[in-house]
Wavefront OBJ file of the C-alpha trace (Angstrom):
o trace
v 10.666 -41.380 19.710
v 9.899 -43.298 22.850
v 6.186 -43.330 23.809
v 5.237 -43.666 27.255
v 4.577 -47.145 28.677
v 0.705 -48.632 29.002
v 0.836 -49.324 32.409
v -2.754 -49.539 32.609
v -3.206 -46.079 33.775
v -2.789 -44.295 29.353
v -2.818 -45.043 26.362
v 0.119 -43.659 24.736
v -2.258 -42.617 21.953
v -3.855 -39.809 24.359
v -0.899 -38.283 24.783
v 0.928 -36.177 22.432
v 4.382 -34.806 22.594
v 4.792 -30.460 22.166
v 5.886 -30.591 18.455
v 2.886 -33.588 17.625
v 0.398 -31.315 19.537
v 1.253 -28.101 17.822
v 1.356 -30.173 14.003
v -2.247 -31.436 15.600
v -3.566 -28.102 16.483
v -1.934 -25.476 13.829
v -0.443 -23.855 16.515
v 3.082 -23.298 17.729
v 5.088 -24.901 20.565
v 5.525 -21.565 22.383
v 1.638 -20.952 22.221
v 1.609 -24.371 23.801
v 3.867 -23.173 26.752
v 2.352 -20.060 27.004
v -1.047 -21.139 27.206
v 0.040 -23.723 30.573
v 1.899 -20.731 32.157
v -0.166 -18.197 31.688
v -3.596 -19.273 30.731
v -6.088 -17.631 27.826
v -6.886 -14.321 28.813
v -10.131 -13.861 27.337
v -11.695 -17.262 28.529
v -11.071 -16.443 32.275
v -6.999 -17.334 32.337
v -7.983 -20.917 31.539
v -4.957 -23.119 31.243
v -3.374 -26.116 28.795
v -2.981 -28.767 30.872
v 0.525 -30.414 30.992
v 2.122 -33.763 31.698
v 5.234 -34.927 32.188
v 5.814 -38.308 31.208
v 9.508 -39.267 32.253
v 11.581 -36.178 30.795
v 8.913 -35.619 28.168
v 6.284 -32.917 27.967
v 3.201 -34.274 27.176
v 0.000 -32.670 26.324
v -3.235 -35.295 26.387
v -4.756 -35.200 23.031
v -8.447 -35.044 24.471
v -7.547 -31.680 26.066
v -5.915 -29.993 23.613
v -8.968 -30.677 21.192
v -11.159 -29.212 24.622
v -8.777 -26.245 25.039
v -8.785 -25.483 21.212
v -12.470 -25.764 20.908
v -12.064 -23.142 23.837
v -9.974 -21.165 21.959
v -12.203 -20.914 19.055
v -15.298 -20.475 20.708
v -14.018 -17.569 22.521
v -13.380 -15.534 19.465
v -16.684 -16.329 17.560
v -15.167 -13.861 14.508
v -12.104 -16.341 14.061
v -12.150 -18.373 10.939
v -11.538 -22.248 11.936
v -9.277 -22.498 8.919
v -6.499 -20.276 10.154
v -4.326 -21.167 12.822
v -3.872 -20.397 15.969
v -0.319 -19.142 15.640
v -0.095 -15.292 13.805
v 0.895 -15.177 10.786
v 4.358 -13.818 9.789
v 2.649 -10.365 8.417
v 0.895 -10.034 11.933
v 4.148 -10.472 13.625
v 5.847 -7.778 11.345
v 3.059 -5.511 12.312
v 3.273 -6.237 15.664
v 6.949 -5.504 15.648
v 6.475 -2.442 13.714
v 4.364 -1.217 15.823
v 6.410 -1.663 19.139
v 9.914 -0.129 17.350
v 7.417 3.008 16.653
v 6.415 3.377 20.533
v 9.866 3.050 21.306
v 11.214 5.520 19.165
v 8.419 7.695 20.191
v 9.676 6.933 23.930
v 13.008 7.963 23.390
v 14.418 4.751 23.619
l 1 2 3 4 5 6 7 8 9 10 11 12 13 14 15 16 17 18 19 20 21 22 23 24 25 26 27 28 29 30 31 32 33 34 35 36 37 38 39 40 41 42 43 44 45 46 47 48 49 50 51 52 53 54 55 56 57 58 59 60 61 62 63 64 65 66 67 68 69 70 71 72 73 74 75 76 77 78 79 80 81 82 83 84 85 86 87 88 89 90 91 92 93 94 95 96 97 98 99 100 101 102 103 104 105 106 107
């Protein structure tokens, strides 16, 4: 893996690469993306801040630990132990529940 130089301006310690951030915050890489495109909803469409570092995407580490705090805080009945990502019986639900509207749709 090739880290990004110190030119003086980072440490490549602050910066984290997508799969290093989403080990670091028990999340997954397209939660990552997601959350610098589109924001969090429910904390005002507050964004993940992104860097690109050469042809790397780089998250800082200090503002993922910010964002996540964020995260957290905004849903004060989320349990810090479980991640961020849903679990695979959510997901099943949540698919579930969309094949049901469709059928109900017609579709």
């Amino acid at each position: 893996m090739a880290t990004p130089p110190n030119d003086g301006l980072f440490s490549h310690d602050d910066y984290l690469t997508l799969t290093q951030a989403a080990r670091e915050g028990k999340t997954s890489i397209p939660a990552l993306y997601r959350w610098s495109r589109k924001g969090l909803k429910r904390a005002s469409g507050v964004r993940l801040p992104m860097h690109w570092v050469g042809s790397r995407t780089m998250i800082r580490r200090s503002e993922l630990r910010a964002f996540l705090e964020l995260v957290r805080n905004s849903n004060p009945n989320r349990d810090d132990a479980k991640t961020l990502a849903p679990s695979r019986s959510q997901r099943r639900s949540a698919v579930k529940r969309a094949a049901d509207r469709l059928r109900a749709a017609g579709i």
